[in-house]
VEXDREN-2710 file (C-alpha; in Angstrom, 1 decimal):
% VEXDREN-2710
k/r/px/py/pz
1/UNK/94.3/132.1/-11.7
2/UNK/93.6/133.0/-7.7
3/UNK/96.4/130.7/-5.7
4/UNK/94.6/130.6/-2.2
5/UNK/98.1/130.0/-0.8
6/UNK/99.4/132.9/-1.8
7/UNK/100.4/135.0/0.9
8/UNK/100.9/137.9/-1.3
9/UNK/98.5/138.8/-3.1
10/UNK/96.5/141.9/-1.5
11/UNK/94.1/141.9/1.2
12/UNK/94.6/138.2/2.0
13/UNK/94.6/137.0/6.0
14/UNK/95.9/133.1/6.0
15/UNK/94.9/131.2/9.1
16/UNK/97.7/128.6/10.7
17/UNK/98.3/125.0/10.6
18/UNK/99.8/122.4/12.3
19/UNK/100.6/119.1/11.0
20/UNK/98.7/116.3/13.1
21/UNK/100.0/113.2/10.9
22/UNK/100.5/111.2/7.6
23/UNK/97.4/109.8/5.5
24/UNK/97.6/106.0/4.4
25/UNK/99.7/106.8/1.3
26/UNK/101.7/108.9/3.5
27/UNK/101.2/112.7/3.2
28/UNK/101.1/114.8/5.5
29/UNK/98.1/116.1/7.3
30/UNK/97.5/119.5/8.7
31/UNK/94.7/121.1/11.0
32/UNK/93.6/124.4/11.1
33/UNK/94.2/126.6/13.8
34/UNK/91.8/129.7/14.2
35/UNK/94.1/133.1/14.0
36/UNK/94.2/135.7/16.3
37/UNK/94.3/139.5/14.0
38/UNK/96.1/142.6/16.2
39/UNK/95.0/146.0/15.2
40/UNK/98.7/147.1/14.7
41/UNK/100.4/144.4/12.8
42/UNK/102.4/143.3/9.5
43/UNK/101.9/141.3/7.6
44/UNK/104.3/138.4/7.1
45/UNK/104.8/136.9/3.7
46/UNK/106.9/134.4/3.2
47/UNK/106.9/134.6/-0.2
48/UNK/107.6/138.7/-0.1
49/UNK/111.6/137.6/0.0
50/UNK/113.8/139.2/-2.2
51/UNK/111.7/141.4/-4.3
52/UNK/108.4/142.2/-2.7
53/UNK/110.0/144.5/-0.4
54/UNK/111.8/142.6/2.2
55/UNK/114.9/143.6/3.3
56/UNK/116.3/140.6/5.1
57/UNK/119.2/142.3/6.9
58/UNK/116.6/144.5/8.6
59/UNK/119.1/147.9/6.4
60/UNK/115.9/149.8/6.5
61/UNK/116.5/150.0/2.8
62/UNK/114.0/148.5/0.2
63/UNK/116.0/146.3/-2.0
64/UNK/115.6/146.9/-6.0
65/UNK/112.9/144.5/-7.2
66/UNK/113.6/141.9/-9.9
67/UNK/110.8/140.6/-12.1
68/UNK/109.0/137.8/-10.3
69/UNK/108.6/134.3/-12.2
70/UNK/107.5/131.6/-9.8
71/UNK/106.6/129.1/-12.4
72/UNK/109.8/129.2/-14.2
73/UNK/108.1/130.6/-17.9
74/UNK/110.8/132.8/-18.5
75/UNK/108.3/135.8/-18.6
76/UNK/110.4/139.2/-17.2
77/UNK/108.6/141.7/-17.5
78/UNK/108.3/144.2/-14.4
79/UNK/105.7/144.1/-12.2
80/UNK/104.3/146.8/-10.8
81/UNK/105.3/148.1/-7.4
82/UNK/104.3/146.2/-4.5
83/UNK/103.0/148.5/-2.0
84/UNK/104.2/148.2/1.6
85/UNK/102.0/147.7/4.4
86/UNK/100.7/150.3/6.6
87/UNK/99.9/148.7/9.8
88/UNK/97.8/152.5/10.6
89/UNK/95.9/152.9/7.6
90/UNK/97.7/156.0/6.8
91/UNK/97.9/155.8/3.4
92/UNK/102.1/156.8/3.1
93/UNK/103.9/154.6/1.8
94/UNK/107.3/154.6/3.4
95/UNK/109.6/155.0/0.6
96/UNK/107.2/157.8/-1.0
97/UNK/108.0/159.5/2.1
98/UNK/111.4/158.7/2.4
99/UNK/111.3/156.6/5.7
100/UNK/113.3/153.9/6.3
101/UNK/111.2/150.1/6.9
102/UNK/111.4/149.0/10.4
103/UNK/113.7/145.8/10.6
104/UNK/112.4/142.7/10.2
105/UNK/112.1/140.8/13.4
106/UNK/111.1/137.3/12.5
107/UNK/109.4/136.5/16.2
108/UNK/107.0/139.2/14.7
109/UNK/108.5/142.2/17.4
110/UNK/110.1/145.2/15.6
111/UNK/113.5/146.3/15.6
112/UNK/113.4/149.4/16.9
113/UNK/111.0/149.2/19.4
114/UNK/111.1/146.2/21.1
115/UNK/107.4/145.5/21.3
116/UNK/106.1/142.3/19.9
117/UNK/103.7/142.7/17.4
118/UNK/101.5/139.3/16.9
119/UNK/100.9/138.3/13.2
120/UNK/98.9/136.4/11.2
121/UNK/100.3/133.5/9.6
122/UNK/100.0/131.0/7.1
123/UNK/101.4/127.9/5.7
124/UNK/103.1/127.7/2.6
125/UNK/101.3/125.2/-0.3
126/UNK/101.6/121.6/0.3
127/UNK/101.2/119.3/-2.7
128/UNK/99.0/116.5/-2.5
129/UNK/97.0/117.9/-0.1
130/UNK/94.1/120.8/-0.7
131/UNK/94.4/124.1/1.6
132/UNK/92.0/124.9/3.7
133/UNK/88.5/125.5/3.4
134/UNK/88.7/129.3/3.5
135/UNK/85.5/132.3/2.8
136/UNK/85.7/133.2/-0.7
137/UNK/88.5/136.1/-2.0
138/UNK/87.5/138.5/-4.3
139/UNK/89.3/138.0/-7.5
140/UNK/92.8/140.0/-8.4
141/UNK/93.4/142.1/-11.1
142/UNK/94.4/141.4/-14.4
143/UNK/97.8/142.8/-13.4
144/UNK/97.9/140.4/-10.4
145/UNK/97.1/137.2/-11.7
146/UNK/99.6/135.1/-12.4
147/UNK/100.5/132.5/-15.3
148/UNK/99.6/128.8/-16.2
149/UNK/101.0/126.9/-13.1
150/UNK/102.8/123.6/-13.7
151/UNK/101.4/120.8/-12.3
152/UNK/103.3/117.5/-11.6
153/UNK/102.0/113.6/-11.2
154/UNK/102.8/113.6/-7.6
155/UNK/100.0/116.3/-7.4
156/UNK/96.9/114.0/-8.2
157/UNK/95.3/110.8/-7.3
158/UNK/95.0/108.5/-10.4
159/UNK/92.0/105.7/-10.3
160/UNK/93.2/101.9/-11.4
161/UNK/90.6/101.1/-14.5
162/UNK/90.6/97.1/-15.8
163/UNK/92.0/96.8/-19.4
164/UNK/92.0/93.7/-21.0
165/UNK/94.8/92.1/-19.6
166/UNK/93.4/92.0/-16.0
167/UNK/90.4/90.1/-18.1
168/UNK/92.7/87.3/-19.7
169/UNK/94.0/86.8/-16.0
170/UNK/90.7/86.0/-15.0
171/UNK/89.4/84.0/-17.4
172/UNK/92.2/82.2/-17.1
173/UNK/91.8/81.1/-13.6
174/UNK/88.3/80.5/-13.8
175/UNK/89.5/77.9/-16.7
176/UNK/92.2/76.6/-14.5
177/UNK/90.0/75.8/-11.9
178/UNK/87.1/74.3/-13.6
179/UNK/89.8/71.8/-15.1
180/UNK/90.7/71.2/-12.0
181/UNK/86.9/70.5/-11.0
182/UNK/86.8/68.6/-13.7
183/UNK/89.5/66.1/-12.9
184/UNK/88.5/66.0/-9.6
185/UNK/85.0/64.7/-10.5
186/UNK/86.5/62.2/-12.7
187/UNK/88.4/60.8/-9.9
188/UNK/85.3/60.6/-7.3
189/UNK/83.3/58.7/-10.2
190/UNK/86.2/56.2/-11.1
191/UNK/86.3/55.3/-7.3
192/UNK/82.9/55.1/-7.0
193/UNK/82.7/52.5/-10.1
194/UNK/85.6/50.7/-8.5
195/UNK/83.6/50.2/-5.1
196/UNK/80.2/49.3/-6.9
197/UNK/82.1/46.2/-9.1
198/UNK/84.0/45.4/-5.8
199/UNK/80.4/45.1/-3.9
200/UNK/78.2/43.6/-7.0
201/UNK/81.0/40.9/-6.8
202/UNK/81.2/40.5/-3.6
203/UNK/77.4/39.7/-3.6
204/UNK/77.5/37.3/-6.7
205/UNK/80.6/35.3/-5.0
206/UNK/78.4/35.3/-1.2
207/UNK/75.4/34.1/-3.4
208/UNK/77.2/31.3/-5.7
209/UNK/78.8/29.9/-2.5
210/UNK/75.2/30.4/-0.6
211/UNK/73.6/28.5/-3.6
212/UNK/75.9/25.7/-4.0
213/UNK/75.7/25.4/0.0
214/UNK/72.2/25.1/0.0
215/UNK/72.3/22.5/-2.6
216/UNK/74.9/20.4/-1.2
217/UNK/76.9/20.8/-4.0
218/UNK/79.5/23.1/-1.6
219/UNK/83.2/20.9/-1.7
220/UNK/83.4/19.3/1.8
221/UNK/80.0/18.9/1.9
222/UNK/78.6/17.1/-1.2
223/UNK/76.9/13.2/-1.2
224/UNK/80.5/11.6/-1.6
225/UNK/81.8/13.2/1.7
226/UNK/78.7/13.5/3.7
227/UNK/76.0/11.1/3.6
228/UNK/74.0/12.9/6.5
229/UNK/74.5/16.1/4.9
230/UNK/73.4/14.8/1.7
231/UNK/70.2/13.7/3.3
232/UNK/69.5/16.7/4.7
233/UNK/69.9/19.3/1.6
234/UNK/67.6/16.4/0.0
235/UNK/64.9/16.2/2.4
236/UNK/64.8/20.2/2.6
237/UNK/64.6/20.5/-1.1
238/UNK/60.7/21.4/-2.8
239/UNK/58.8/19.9/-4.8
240/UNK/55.8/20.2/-6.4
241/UNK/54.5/16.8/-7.5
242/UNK/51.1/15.9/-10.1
243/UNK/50.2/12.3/-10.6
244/UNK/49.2/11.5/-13.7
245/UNK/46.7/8.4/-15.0
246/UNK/46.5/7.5/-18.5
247/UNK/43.1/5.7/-19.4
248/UNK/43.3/3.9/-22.6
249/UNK/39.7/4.1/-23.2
250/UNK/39.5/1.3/-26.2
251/UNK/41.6/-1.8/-24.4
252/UNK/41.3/-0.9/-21.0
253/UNK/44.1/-0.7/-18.2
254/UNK/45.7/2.7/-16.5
255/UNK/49.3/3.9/-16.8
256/UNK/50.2/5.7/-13.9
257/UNK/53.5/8.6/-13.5
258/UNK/54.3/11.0/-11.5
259/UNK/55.2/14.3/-12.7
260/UNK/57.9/16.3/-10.4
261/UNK/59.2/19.7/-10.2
262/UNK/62.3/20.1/-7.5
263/UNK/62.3/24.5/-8.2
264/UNK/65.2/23.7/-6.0
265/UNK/68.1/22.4/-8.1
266/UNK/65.6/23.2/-11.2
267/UNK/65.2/19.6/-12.1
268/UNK/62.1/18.2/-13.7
269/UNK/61.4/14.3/-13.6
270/UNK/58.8/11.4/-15.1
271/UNK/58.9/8.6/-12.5
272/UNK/57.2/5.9/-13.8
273/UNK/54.9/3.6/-11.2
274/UNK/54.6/-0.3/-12.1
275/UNK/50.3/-1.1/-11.8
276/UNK/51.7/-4.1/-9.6
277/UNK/53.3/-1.5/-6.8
278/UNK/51.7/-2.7/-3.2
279/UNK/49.3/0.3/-1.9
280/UNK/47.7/0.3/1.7
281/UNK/43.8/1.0/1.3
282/UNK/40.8/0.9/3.7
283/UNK/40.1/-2.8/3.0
284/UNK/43.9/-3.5/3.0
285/UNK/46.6/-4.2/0.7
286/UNK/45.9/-3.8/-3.1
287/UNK/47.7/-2.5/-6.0
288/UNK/48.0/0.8/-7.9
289/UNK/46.4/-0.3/-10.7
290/UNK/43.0/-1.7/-8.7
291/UNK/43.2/1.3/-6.9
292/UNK/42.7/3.8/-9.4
293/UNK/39.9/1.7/-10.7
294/UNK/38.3/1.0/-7.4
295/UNK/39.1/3.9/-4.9
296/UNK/39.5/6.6/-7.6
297/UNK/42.1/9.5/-7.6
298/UNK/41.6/10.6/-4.2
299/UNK/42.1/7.5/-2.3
300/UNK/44.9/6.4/-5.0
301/UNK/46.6/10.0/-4.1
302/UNK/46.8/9.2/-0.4
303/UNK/47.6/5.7/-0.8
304/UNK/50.7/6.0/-3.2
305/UNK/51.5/9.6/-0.3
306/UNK/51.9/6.9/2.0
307/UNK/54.0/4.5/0.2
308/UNK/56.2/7.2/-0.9
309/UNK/56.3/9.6/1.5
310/UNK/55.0/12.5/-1.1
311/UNK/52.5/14.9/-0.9
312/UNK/51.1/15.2/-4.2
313/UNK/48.8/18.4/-5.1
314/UNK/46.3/16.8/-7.6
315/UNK/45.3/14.4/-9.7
316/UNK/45.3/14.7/-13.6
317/UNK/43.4/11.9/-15.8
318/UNK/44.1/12.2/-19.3
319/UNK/42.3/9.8/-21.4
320/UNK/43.9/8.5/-24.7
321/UNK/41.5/11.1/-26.7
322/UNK/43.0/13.9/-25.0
323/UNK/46.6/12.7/-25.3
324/UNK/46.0/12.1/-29.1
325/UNK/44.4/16.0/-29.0
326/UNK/47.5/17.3/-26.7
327/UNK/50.1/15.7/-29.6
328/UNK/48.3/17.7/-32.2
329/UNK/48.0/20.8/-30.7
330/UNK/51.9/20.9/-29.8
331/UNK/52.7/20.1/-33.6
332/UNK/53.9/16.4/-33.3
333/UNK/56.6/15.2/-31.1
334/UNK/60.1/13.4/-32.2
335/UNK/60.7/10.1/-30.2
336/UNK/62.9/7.5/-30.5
337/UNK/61.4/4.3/-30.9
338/UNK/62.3/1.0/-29.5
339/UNK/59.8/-1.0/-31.5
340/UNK/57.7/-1.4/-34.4
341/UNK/53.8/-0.6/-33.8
342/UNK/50.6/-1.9/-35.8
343/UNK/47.7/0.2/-36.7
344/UNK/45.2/-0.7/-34.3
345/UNK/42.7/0.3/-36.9
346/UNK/44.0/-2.3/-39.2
347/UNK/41.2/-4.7/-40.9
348/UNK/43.9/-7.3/-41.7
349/UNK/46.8/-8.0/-40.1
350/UNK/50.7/-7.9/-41.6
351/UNK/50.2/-4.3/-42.4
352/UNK/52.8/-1.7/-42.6
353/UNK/53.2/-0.2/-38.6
354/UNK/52.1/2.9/-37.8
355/UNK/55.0/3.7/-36.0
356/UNK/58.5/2.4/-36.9
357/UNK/61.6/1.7/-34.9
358/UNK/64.2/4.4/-35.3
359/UNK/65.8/7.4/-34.0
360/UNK/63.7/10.5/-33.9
361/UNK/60.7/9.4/-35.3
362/UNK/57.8/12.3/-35.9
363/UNK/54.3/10.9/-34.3
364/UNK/51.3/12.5/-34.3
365/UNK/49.1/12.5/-32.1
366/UNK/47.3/9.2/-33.1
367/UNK/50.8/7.7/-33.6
368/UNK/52.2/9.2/-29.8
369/UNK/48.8/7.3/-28.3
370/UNK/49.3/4.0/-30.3
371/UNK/53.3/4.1/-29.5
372/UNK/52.7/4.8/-25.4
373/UNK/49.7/2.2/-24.7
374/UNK/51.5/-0.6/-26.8
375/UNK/53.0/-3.6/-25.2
376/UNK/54.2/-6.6/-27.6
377/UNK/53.5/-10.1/-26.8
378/UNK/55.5/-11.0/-24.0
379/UNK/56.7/-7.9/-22.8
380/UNK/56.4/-6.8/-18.7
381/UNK/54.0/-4.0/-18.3
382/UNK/57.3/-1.8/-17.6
383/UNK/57.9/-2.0/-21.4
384/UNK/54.8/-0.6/-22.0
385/UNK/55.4/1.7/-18.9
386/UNK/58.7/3.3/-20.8
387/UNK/57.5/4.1/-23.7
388/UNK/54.4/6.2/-22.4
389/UNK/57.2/8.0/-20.7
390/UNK/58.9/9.0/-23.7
391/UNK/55.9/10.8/-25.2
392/UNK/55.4/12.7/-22.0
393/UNK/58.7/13.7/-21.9
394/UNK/58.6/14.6/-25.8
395/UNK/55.2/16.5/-25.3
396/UNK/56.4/18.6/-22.6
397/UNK/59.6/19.5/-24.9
398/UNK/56.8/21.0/-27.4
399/UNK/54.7/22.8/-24.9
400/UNK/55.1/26.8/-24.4
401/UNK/57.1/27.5/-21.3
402/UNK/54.5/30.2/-20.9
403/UNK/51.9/29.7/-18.1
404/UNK/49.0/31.2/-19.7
405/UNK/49.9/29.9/-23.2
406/UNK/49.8/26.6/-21.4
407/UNK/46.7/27.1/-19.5
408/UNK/45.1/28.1/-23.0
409/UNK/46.1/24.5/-24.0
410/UNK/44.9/22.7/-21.5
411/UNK/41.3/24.9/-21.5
412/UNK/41.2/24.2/-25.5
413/UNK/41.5/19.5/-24.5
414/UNK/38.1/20.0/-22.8
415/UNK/39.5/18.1/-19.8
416/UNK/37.6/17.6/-16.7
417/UNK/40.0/19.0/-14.1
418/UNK/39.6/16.8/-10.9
419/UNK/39.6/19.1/-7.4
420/UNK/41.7/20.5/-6.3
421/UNK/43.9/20.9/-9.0
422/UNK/42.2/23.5/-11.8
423/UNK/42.9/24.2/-15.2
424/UNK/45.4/27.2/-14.4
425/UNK/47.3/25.2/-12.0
426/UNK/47.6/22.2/-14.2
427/UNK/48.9/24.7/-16.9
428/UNK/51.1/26.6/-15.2
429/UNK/52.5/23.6/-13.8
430/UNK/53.3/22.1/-17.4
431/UNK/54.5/25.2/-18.5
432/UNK/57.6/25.2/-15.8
433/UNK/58.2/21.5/-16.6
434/UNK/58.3/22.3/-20.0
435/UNK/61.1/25.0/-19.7
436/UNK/63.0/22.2/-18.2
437/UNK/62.4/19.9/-20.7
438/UNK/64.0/22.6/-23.2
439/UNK/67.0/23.3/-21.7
440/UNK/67.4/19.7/-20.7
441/UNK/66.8/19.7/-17.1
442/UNK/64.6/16.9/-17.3
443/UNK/64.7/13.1/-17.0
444/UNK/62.4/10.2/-16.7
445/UNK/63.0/7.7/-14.3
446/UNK/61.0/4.2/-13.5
447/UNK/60.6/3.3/-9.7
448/UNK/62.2/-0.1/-9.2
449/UNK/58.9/-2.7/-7.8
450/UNK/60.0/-6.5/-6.6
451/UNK/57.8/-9.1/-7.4
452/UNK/55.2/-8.7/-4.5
453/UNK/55.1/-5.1/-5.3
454/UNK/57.5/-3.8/-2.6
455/UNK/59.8/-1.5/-2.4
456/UNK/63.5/-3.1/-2.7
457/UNK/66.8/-0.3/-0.9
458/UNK/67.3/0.6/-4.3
459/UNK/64.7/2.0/-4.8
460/UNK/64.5/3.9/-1.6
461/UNK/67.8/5.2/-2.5
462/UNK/67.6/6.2/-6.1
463/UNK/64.1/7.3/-7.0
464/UNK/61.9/7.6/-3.3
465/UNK/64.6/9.8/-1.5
466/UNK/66.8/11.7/-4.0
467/UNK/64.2/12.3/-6.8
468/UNK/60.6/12.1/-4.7
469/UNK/62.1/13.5/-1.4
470/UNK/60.4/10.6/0.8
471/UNK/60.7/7.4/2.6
472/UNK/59.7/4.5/1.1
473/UNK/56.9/2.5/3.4
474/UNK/56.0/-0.8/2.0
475/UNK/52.7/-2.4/3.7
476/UNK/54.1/-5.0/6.3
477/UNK/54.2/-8.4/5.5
478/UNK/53.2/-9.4/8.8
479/UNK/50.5/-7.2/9.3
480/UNK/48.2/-9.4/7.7
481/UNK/48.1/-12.4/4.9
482/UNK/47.0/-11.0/1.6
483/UNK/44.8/-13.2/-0.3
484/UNK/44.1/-12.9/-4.1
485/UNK/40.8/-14.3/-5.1
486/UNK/39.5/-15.3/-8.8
487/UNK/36.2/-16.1/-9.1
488/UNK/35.8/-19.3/-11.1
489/UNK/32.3/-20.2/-9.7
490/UNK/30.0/-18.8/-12.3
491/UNK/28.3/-16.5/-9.5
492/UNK/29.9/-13.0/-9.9
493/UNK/28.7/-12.2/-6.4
494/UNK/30.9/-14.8/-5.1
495/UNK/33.8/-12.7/-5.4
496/UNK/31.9/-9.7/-2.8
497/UNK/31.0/-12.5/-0.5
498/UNK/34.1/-13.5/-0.2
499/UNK/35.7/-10.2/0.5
500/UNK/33.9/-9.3/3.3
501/UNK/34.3/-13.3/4.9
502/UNK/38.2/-12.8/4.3
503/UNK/38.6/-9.1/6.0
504/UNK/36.5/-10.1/8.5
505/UNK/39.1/-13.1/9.3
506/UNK/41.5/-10.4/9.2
507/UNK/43.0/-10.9/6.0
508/UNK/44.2/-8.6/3.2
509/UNK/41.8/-8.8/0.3
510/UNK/43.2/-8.5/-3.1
511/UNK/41.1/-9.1/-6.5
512/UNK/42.1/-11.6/-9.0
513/UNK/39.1/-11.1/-11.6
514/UNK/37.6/-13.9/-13.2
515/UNK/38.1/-17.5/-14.7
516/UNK/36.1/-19.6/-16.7
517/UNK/34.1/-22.0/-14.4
518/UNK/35.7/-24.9/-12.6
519/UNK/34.1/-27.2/-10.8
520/UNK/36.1/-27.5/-7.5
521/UNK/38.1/-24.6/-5.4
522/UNK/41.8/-24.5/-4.5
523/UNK/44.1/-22.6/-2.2
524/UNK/47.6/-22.0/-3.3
525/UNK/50.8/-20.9/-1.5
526/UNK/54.3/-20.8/-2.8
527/UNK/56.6/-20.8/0.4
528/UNK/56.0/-23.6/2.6
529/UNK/55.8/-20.7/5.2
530/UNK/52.7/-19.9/4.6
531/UNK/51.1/-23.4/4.3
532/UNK/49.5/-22.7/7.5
533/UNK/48.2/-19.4/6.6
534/UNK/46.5/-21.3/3.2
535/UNK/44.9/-23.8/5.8
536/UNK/43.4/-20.8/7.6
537/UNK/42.1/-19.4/4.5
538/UNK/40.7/-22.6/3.4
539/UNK/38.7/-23.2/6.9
540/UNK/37.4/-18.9/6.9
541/UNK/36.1/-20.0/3.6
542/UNK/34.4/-22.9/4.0
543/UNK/36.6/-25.2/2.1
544/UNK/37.9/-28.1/2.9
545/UNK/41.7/-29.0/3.5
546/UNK/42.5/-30.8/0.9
547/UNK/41.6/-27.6/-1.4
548/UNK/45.3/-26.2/-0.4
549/UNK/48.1/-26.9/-2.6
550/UNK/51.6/-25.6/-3.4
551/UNK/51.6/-23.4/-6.5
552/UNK/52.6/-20.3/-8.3
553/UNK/50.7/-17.4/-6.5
554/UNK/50.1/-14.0/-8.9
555/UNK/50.8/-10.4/-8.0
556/UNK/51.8/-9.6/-4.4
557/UNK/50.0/-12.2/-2.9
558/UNK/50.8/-14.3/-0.4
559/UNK/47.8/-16.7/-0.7
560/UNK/45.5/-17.2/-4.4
561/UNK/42.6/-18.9/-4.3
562/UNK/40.4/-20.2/-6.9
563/UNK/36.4/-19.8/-6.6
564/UNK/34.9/-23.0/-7.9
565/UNK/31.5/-24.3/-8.6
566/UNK/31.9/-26.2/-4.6
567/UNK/31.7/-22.7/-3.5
568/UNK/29.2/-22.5/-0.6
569/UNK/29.0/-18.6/0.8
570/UNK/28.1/-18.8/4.9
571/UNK/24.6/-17.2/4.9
END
């Protein structure tokens, strides 16, 4: 193997090095520096001691050679002899011709002459580090080359390769920090449910307390602690209000209710209005029931807005037909009765009753109508009143709660729908009342009438301002004398003469119907108060004085006369 390095093999020129610093895994590093040949010169080689033919005492002498083994293999056998150098190219060898070798001067100047002779050198091998780049040597000769050189660890630069445990640390950190991740997420989601629940009930608390405020249900501000407050959460409460007459087409007369829908406590209510309630009309005070026969449902609608201080959206007439067809459709409805009811279909009387007294008695439709038009002998028309309220309220428990299952109801009776209300508002109207009526949110409830068909406080209080919302506004008694007139005289256009003789006077003109004929007229009043309003009457009539008389006056009236056969109309 050719060792660039070595200085001794034959032929070979080494340039010089210097050392310039350490590399990062701290060798050393060495530059080249160019060399300078002399024509005359030896050749140094350091590795020429003690047996390539350097005599280190300068005797002149060449030393006996030993056999050279710089790798330690233990091989001695002789090499062959190592020619000296002959700076002149002579060819002679010094010992062959039996000169002595100049000393050795190691500043490169001879011995013997004192002039310095400049050499060539070169650095001995440094491991870890390659020699320099030099033009390529011709290869030695077989007896030149030298053995297998040893080579240590120190001499060459390994390269780190990843085995499997580098591997099992990485995966492992990757696992380590996704668990961590993962932990971390589950935190951030724990506190995020925990802030939701805090804020859905923080709304639910804000709205129960915003509710029950707005109600006047709120402690410290309820009816028993405030009685402005109270009127106030009443009055701003709505309502959606239906009046409804029932026409009992075989004996005649109306039943009038009202039909009301607070949507703001969610309360649904019958209130039942006496036919003898006062109304104010164009031709002045009358009552409910003359009203809806004579002015019809609009003008009964505004009259009974102005008593009650409502505002009603429509009118809805349902004849006893309909009602009977309304029962069936529904399935039957489950009432408890408060009295027995005849057929009134009967031939003979002393039959069995169509309806009997009892707790939740099943009707049908034919039984609902006979049970809510009935009044026995010698019962108040509220009687009859009552009872047509509980077969409202038992129909509306057995109507769908759903608007257009409702509507499809009301379209399948063949009503005639009076403007403005229609047949879609009327059903989805029924249908809310009827979800109230199911969960029991619903309540009937009669307005209380005096005698003259006013309005007592009690009723203001009760019915008119926490159930209807209003203000009760009776007519005024001294407005104008209200006179009730029955015709007695045989002539049926007495009665129309009379009218329009009396409101020209500037009385109130109420309707007492007919009589069978008498022959002389009379003028009644009950409170000796109006004894001189009954004279009045008398004289805008054309009857005499003695015609007035203290008696019992019907309805609301504050005067009654009686028509009779003496009757003389002014032309």
């Amino acid at each position: 193997m050719n060792d660039r390095y070595d200085a001794g093999a034959a032929g070979y020129e080494a340039d010089q090095y210097e050392l310039v610093g350490y590399d990062e895994y701290g060798q050393p590093v060495y530059r080249q520096i160019p060399a300078q040949q002399q024509p005359h010169q030896h050749q140094y080689d350091p590795y020429a001691q003690q047996g390539y033919g350097y005599d280190p005492y300068a005797t002149g002498r060449q030393q006996p050679v030993p056999p050279y083994d710089p790798y330690g293999t233990g091989d001695t056998g002789q090499q062959p002899p190592v020619p000296t150098y002959d700076p002149y190219g002579t060819g002679t060898h010094p010992q062959q011709a039996g000169a002595h070798s100049p000393p050795y001067d190691p500043y490169g100047r001879t011995a013997t002459s004192g002039q310095q002779h400049r050499v060539a050198e070169q650095t001995a091998y440094i491991p870890h580090q390659a020699g320099p780049v030099e033009e390529p040597q011709p290869q030695p000769q077989p007896q030149q080359e030298r053995g297998d050189r040893e080579y240590h660890t120190e001499q060459f630069a390994f390269v780190e390769e990843p085995d499997g445990a580098s591997e099992d640390v990485i995966d492992w950190l990757k696992f380590t920090e996704n668990r961590t991740e993962r932990r971390e997420e589950a935190r951030r989601r724990a506190r995020a449910r925990v802030i939701a629940l805090v804020v859905v009930l923080a709304v639910a608390a804000a709205g129960g307390v915003g509710y029950l405020w707005y109600a006047g249900k709120l402690p410290g501000l309820s009816s028993s602690d405030s009685k402005e407050g109270t009127a106030t959460a009443v009055g701003a409460q709505k309502r959606d209000v239906i009046v409804v007459h029932l026409h009992n087409t075989k004996k005649g007369g109306t039943s009038t209710a009202l039909l009301v829908d607070n949507t703001t406590t969610n309360q649904g209510t019958t209130v039942l209005l006496p036919n003898s309630l006062a109304l104010t009309g164009d031709d002045g005070t009358t009552t409910l029931a003359k009203s809806v026969d004579d002015d019809g449902s609009s003008g009964t609608r505004d009259a009974i807005d102005t008593v009650l201080g409502t505002q009603i959206q429509g009118t809805w007439r349902l004849d006893t037909p309909y009602l009977q067809n309304l029962v069936d459709l529904v399935g039957n409805i489950e009432v408890d009765t408060n009295a027995d009811v005849p057929d009134p279909d009967a031939k003979a009387k002393g039959g069995a009753p169509l309806v009997r007294k009892g707790n939740a008695q099943t009707l049908s439709g034919k039984m609902a109508v006979a049970y809510a038009t009935y009044q026995g002998s010698g019962e108040a028309q509220n009687a009859q009143l009552e009872r047509f309220g509980q077969v409202m309220q038992a129909t509306l428990r057995k109507l769908t709660s759903d608007a257009q299952g409702a509507t499809v109801t009301v379209q399948t009776l063949g009503m005639i729908i009076e403007p403005p209300l229609t047949d879609k508002d009327l059903g989805a109207f029924l249908a809310k009342l009827a979800e109230l009526a199911k969960g029991g949110d619903y309540k009937t409830a009669m307005l209380p009438v005096q005698t003259d068909g006013t309005l007592s406080a009690q009723a203001s209080a009760s019915v008119v301002k926490n159930v209807l919302g209003g203000t009760a506004k009776s007519p005024d008694k001294d407005a104008a004398v209200r006179v009730s007139i029955r015709n007695a005289s045989g002539v049926k256009d007495n009665t129309e003469k009379a009218r329009v003789v009396l409101l020209n006077g500037g009385f109130t003109f109420l309707e007492g119907g007919t009589a069978t004929a008498e022959a002389t007229s009379e003028v009644v009043y009950a409170d000796a108060a109006d004894k001189a309003d009954a004279t009045e009457v008398a004289k805008t009539l054309g009857l005499s004085a003695d015609a007035v008389t203290k008696g019992d006056v019907s309805g609301n009236a504050d005067v009654s006369v009686v028509l009779g056969q003496d009757y003389k109309p002014s032309s």
